[in-house]
C-alpha positions as CSV (number, residue, x, y, z in Angstrom):
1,X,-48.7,-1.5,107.7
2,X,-46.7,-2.3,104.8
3,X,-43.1,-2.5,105.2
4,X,-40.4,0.4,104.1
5,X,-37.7,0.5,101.8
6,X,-34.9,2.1,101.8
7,X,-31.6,1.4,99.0
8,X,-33.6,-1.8,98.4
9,X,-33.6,-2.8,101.7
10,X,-37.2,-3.4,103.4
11,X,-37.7,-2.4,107.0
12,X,-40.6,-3.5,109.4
13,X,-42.2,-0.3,110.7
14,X,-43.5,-2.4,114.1
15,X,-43.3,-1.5,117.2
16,X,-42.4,-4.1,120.3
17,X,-45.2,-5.0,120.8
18,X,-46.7,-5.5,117.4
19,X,-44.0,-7.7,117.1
20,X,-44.5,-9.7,119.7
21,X,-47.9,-9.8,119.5
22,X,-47.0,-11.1,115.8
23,X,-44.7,-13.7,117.4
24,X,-47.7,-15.0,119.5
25,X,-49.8,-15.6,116.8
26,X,-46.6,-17.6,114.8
27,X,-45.9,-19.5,118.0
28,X,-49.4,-20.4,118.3
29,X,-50.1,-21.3,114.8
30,X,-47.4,-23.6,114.9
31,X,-46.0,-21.4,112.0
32,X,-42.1,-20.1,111.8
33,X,-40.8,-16.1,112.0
34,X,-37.2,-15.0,111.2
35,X,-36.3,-11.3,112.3
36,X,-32.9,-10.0,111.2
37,X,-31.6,-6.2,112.4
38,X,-31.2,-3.3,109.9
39,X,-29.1,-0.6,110.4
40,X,-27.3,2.1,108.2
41,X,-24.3,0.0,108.3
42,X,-26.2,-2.9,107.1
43,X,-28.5,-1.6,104.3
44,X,-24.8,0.1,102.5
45,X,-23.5,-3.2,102.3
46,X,-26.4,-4.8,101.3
47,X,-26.8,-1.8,98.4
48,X,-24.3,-3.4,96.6
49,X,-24.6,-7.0,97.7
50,X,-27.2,-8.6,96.2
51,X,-26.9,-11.3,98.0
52,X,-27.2,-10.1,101.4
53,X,-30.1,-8.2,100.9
54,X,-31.8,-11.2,99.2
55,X,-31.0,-12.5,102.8
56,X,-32.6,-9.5,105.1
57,X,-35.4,-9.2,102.6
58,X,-36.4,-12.9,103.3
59,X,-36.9,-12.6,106.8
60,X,-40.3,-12.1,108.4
61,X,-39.2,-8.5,110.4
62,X,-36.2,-6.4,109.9
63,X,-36.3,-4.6,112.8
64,X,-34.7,-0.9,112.9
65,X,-31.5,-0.7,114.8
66,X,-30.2,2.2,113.9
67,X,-31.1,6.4,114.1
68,X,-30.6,6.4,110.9
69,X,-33.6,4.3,109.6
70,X,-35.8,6.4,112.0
71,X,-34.5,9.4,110.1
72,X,-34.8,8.1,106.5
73,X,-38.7,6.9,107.3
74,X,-39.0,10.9,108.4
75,X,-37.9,12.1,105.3
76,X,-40.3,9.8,103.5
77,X,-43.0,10.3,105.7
78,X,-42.7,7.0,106.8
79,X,-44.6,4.8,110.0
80,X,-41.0,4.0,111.9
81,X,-40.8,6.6,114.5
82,X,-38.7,4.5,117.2
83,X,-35.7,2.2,117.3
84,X,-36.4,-1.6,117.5
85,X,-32.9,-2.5,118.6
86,X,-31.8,-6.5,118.8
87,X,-30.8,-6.6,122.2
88,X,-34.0,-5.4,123.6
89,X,-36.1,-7.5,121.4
90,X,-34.7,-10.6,122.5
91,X,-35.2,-9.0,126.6
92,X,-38.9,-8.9,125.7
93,X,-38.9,-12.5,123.9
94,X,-37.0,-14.1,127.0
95,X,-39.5,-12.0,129.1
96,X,-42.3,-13.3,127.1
97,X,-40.9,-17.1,127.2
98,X,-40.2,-17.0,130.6
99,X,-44.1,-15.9,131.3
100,X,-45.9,-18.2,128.7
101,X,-43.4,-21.4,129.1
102,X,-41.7,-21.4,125.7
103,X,-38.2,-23.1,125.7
104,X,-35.3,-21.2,124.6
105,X,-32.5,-22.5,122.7
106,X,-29.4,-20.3,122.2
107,X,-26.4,-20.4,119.5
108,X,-23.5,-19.1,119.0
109,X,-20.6,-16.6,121.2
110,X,-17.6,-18.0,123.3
111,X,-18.4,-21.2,125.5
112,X,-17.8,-19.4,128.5
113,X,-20.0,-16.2,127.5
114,X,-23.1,-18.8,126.7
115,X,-22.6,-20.0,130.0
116,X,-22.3,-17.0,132.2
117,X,-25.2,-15.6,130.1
118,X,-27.1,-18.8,130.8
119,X,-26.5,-18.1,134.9
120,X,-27.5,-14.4,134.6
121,X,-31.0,-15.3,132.7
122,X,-32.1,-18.2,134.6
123,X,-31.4,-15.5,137.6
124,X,-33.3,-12.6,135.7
125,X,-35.7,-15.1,134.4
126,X,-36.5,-17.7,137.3
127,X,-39.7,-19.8,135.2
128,X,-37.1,-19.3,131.9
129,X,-37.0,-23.1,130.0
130,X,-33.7,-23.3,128.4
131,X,-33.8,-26.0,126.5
132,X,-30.1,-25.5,125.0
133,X,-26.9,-24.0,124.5
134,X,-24.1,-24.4,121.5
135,X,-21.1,-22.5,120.9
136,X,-20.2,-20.6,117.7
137,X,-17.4,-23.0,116.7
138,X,-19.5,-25.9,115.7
139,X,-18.5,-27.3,112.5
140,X,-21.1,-29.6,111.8
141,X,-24.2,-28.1,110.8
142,X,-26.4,-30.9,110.6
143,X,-25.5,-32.1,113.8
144,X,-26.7,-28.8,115.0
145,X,-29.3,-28.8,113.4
146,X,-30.5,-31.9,114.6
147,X,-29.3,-31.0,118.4
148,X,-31.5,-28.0,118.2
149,X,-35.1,-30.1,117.4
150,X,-34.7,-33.0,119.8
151,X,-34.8,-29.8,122.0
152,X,-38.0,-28.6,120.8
153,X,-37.5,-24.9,121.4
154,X,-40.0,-22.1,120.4
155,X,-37.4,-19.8,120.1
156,X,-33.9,-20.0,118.6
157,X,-31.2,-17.4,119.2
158,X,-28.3,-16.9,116.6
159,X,-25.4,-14.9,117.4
160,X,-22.7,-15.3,115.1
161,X,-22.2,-11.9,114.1
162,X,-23.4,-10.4,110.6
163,X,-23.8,-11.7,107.5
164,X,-22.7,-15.0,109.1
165,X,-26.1,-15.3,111.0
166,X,-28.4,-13.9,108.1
167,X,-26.7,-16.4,106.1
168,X,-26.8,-19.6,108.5
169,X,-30.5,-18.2,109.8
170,X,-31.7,-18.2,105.8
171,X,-29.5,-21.9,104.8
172,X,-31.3,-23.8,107.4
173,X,-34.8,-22.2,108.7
174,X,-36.9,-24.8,106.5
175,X,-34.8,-27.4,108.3
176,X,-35.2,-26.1,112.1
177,X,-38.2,-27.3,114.0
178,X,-38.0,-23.6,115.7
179,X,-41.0,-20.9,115.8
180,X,-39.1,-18.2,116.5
181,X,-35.5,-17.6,115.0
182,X,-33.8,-14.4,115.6
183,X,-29.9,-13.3,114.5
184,X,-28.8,-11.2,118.0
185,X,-25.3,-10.3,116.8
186,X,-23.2,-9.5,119.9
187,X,-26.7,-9.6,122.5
188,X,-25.2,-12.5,123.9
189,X,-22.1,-10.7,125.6
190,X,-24.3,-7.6,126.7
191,X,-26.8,-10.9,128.5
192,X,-23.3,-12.3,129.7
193,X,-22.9,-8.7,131.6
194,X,-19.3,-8.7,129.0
195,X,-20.3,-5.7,126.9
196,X,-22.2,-2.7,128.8
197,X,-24.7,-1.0,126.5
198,X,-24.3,3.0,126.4
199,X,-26.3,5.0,129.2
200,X,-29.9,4.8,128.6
201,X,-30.2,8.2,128.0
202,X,-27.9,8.2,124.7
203,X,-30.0,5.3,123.6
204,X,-33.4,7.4,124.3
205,X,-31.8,10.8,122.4
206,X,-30.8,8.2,119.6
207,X,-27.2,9.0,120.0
208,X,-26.0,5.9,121.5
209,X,-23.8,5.7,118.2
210,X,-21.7,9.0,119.4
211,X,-21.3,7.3,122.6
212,X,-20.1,3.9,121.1
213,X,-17.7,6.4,118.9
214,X,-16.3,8.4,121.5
215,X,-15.4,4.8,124.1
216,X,-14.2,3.0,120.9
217,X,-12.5,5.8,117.8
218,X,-11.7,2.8,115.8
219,X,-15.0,2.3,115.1
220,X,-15.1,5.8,112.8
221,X,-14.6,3.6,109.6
222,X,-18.2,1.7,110.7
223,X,-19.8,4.9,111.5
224,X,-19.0,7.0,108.4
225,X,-21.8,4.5,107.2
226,X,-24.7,6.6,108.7
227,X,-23.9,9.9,107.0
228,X,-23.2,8.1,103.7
229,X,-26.3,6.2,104.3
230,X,-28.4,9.4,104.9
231,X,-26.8,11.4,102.0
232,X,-27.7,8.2,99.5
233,X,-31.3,8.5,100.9
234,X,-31.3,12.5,100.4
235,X,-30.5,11.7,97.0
236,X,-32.7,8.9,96.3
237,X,-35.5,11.3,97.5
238,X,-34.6,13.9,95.2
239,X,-34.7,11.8,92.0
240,X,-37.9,11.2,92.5
C-alpha cells in the first residue's frame, strides 16, 4: 500500500504487524528503518514548517497517533482504519527483541526515569538484551553516537520530545550503526510506570484525547489542533 497524505504530510497506512513484519525483514537485511509519529498536532506544524515535514517525510513509517488521521483517511477513502500509537509500537518491538535476541539501546528522559524504566522492562521482559542507556542531557553528540555502536543494538529508542527527536533521529541516522531507530516522545515515562496512559477503553473508542483534556485543561491550546486539522482537511477535500 502506498502511503497517505494529508497537508503534505505522508502517513504509513500499516498495521502492527505489517510493521513489524517490515522491521524483520530491515533487521535481517542488515538494512536501517526510522519511524517517526504523526498526529493532528504534528502534521499543523509541519503545514507551515517546511522543515519539519522534510524531517517526518524522510522516515521509513509515520505511524498514526492520532483520531484524527484515522478520520481524514475516511474522508478520503483512505487504507488507515486504526491508530498506530508510539507507545504501543515500541511494547511490540521490546516484545519482539526480547523473543528474537535483539539488543536494545535507549536515549533520552530523566536519569532516574531511564533507570526505573530499565528495572520494569527487564522484569516485563526477562530474555530483554539492553545493551544501553543515555540520558537526554548529553551534550556531545558524537560521543553518543559513538557509545551507541560499540553497543551494537538493533534497536535504538529516542525520546527527547518532538521536533527535537525528528531532528536528532534525521542529523545522525547515516552515522548510527542501529537497524531500528524510533522517536518515542514521552513512552519512556509511561515504561517507567511515571505517566499512566488513559483507560483502555477511551483509547479503543478513539477518545483518549477527551480523556487527556478533561485530567489536564491546559492542554486545550494542543487540542484545538485536531478540529483545525480536520476543518483544513474538509477543505482540502473540497477543492478538489
Amino acid at each position: 500500500m502506498q502511503k497517505e497524505t494529508y497537508l503534505g504530510v505522508n502517513v504509513s497506512p500499516f498495521t502492527y504487524e505489517q510493521i513489524l513484519e517490515g522491521i524483520e525483514q530491515k533487521i535481517d537485511q542488515k538494512d536501517q528503518a526510522t519511524i517517526f509519529a504523526v498526529n493532528p498536532e504534528k502534521i499543523m506544524k509541519a503545514k507551515n514548517d517546511h522543515h519539519l515535514r522534510q524531517l517526518l517525510n524522510q522516515a521509513t513509517f509515520q505511524i498514526p497517533d492520532g483520531i484524527g488521521v484515522i478520520l481524514a483517511s475516511k474522508l478520503h477513502r483512505g487504507n488507515i482504519t486504526s491508530r498506530v500509537t508510539g507507545v504501543d509500537l515500541a511494547e511490540k518491538l521490546l516484545a519482539k527483541a526480547n523473543e528474537q535476541g535483539y539488543r536494545v539501546y535507549f536515549y533520552g528522559a530523566k536519569e532516574e526515569v531511564g533507570q526505573k524504566m530499565q528495572k520494569k522492562l527487564t522484569e516485563r521482559f526477562p530474555d530483554l538484551k539492553i545493551a544501553g542507556y543515555s540520558n537526554g542531557y548529553r551534550d556531545d553528540s558524537s560521543e553518543l553516537i559513538q557509545d551507541i555502536n560499540e553497543a551494537k543494538p538493533h534497536m535504538l529508542f529516542v525520546a527527547l520530545g518532538s521536533p527535537k527527536q525528528e531532528e536528532w533521529i534525521s542529523k545522525h541516522k547515516d552515522e548510527l550503526n542501529v537497524n531500528v531507530i524510533q522517536g518515542v516522545g514521552g513512552t519512556f515515562d509511561v515504561l517507567a510506570g511515571e505517566v499512566k496512559r488513559a483507560p483502555a477503553i477511551t483509547q479503543k473508542l478513539g477518545i483518549e484525547w477527551l480523556y487527556r483534556l478533561v485530567s489536564d485543561p491546559k492542554r486545550i491550546k494542543r487540542q484545538l489542533a485536531l478540529p483545525k486539522f480536520l476543518l483544513a482537511i474538509l477543505f482540502k477535500r473540497k477543492e478538489k
